[in-house]
C-alpha positions in Angstrom: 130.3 -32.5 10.9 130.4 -36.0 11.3 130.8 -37.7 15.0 133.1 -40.5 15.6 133.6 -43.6 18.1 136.8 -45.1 18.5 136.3 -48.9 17.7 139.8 -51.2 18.2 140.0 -54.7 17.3 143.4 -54.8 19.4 142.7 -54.7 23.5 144.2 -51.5 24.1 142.9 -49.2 25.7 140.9 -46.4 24.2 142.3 -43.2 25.6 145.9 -44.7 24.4 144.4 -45.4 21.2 143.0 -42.1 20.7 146.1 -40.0 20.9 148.8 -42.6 19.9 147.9 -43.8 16.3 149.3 -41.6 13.7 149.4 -41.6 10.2 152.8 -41.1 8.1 152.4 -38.7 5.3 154.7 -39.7 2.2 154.9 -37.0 -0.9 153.3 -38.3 -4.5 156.9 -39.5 -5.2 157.0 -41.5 -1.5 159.5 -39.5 0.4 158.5 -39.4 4.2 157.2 -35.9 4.9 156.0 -35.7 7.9 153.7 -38.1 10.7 150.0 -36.9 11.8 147.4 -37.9 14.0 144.5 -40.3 12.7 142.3 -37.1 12.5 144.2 -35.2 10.3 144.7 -38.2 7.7 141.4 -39.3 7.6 140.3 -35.2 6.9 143.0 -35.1 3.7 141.5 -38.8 2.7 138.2 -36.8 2.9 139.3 -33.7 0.9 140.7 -36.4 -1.5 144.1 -35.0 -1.5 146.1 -38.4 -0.3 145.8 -42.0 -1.2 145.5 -44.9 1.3 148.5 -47.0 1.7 148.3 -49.1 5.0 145.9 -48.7 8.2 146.0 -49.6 11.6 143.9 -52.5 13.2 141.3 -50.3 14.4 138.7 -47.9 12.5 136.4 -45.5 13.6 132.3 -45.3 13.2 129.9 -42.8 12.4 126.1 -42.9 12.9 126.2 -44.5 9.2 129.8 -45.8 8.7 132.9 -48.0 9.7 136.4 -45.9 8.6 139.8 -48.1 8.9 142.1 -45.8 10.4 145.3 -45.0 7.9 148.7 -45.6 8.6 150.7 -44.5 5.6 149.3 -41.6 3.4 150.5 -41.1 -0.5 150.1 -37.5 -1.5 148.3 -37.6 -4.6 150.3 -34.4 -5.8 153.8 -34.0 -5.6 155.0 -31.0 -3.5 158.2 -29.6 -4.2 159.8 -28.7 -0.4 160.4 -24.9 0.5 164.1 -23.9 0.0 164.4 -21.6 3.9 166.9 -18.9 4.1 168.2 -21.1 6.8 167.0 -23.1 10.1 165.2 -20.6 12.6 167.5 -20.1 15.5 165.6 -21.3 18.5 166.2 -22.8 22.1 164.4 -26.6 20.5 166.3 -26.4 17.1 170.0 -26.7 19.3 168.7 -29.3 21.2 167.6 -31.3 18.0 170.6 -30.1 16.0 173.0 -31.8 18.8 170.8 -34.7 19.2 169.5 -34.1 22.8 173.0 -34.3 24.0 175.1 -32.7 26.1 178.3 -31.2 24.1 180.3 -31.3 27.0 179.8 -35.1 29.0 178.1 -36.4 26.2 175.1 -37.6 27.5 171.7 -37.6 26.2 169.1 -35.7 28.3 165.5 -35.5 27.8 164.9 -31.4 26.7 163.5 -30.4 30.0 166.4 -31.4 31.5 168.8 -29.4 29.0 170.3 -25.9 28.4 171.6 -23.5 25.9 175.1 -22.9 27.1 177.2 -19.9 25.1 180.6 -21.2 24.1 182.1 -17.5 24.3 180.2 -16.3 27.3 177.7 -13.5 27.1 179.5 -11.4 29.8 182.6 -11.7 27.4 180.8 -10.3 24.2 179.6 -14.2 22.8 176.7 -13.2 20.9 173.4 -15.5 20.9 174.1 -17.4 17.3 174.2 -20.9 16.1 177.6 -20.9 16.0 178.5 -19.9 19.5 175.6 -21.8 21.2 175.8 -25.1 22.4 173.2 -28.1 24.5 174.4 -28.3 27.6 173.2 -30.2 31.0 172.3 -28.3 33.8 176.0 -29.4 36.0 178.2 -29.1 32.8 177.0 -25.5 32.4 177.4 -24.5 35.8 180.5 -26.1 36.1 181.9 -24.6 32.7 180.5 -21.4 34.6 181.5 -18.0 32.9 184.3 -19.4 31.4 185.2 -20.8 27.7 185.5 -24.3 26.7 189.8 -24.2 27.0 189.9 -22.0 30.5 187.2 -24.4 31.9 189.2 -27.5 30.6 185.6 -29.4 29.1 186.4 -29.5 25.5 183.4 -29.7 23.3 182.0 -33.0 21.6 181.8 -31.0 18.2 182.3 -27.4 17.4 178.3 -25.3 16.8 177.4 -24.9 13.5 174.9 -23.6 12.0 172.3 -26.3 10.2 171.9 -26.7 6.6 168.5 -28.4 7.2 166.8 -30.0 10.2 165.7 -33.2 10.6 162.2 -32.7 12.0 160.4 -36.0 10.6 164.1 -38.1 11.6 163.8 -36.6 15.6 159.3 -37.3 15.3 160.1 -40.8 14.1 162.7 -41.0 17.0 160.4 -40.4 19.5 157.2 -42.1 18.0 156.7 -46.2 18.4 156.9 -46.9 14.2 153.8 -49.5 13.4 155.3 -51.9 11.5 153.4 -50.6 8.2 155.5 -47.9 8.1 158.6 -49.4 7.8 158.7 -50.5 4.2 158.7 -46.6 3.7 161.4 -45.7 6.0 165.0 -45.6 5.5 167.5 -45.4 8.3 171.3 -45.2 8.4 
C-alpha cells in the first residue's frame, strides 16, 4: 500500500481538497457514467482499466512519486449498461424522480426537509407504489391531511409515475461544483 500527501498548487485548503475533487468516469465510447472521488480514479488508472483525459491542479506524492490528480476518466473497455426490471421503489428515488420538489406548492426543498406523501391515502386503501406516491413538504402534507388531492383542493404539479430510468449521474452533477475540464464532456438541455 502506498501512502499519499495531498500537494495543491491552488491555495485551498487541504481538508476541502481532500474530499471535494472528483473524477468523472466516461464509458470507452465517452458517455458520462458516473463521478468518483480522486481515490477511486487514481486506483482504476492503477489497475490500468481507464485512460487519463484531464486532471485537476493538484497531484498527490508518495515516498518516491508525484501523481496529478484526474479529472475526466475514459474507460478503456466499453460497458454495455444493465437493462433493470425497473427503478427500485424507495423514499430518495421519489424525491429525485420529482426533482426535490414539492408536487403540491412547487417548491424545491433540500431532502431532509421533504416527504413521501400518498395521493390516495393509506387509511383509504392507497397502496405504497410509484404511482400513488408523491414528494411533498412537511406543511403541504399536513395540510392535504388524510385527504385526496380534489377533497383537499391542492391539485398536483404532475400526476406519479413510475420511472423508466433515473437520472443518477444528471441529480450528482447537480449537486457537484463541475471543474471546468469536465465540461467538454457534458451535455445539458
Amino acid at each position: 500500500m502506498v501512502a499519499l500527501d495531498m500537494v495543491s498548487t491552488t491555495r485551498s485548503p487541504l481538508a476541502d481538497i481532500s474530499t471535494s475533487l472528483k473524477a468523472l468516469v466516461l464509458n470507452a465510447s465517452y458517455e458520462p457514467l458516473r463521478i468518483v472521488s480522486w481515490q477511486k480514479a487514481l486506483i482504476l488508472w492503477f489497475q490500468d482499466k481507464v485512460e487519463i483525459l484531464e486532471y485537476h491542479k493538484t497531484f498527490v506524492r508518495s515516498v518516491s512519486e508525484n501523481f496529478d490528480l484526474p479529472s475526466v476518466l475514459k474507460l478503456k473497455t466499453y460497458i454495455k449498461h444493465k437493462r433493470l426490471d425497473g427503478v427500485r421503489f424507495c423514499r430518495e428515488n421519489v424525491y429525485i424522480r420529482d426533482n426535490f420538489t414539492c408536487q403540491y406548492c412547487v417548491k424545491k426543498f433540500a431532502q431532509k426537509d421533504l416527504t413521501i406523501d400518498h395521493v390516495l391515502p393509506a387509511s383509504q386503501g392507497g397502496p405504497k407504489i410509484w404511482t400513488n406516491v408523491v414528494s411533498a413538504c412537511r406543511k403541504c402534507n399536513q395540510t392535504k391531511a388524510n385527504r385526496t388531492p380534489e377533497k383537499a383542493g391542492m391539485p398536483l404539479l404532475r400526476p406519479p409515475r413510475v420511472p423508466s430510468w433515473l437520472p443518477v449521474l444528471e441529480h450528482e452533477i447537480l449537486t457537484e461544483k463541475i471543474p471546468g475540464s469536465w465540461k467538454d464532456y457534458l451535455r445539458f438541455k
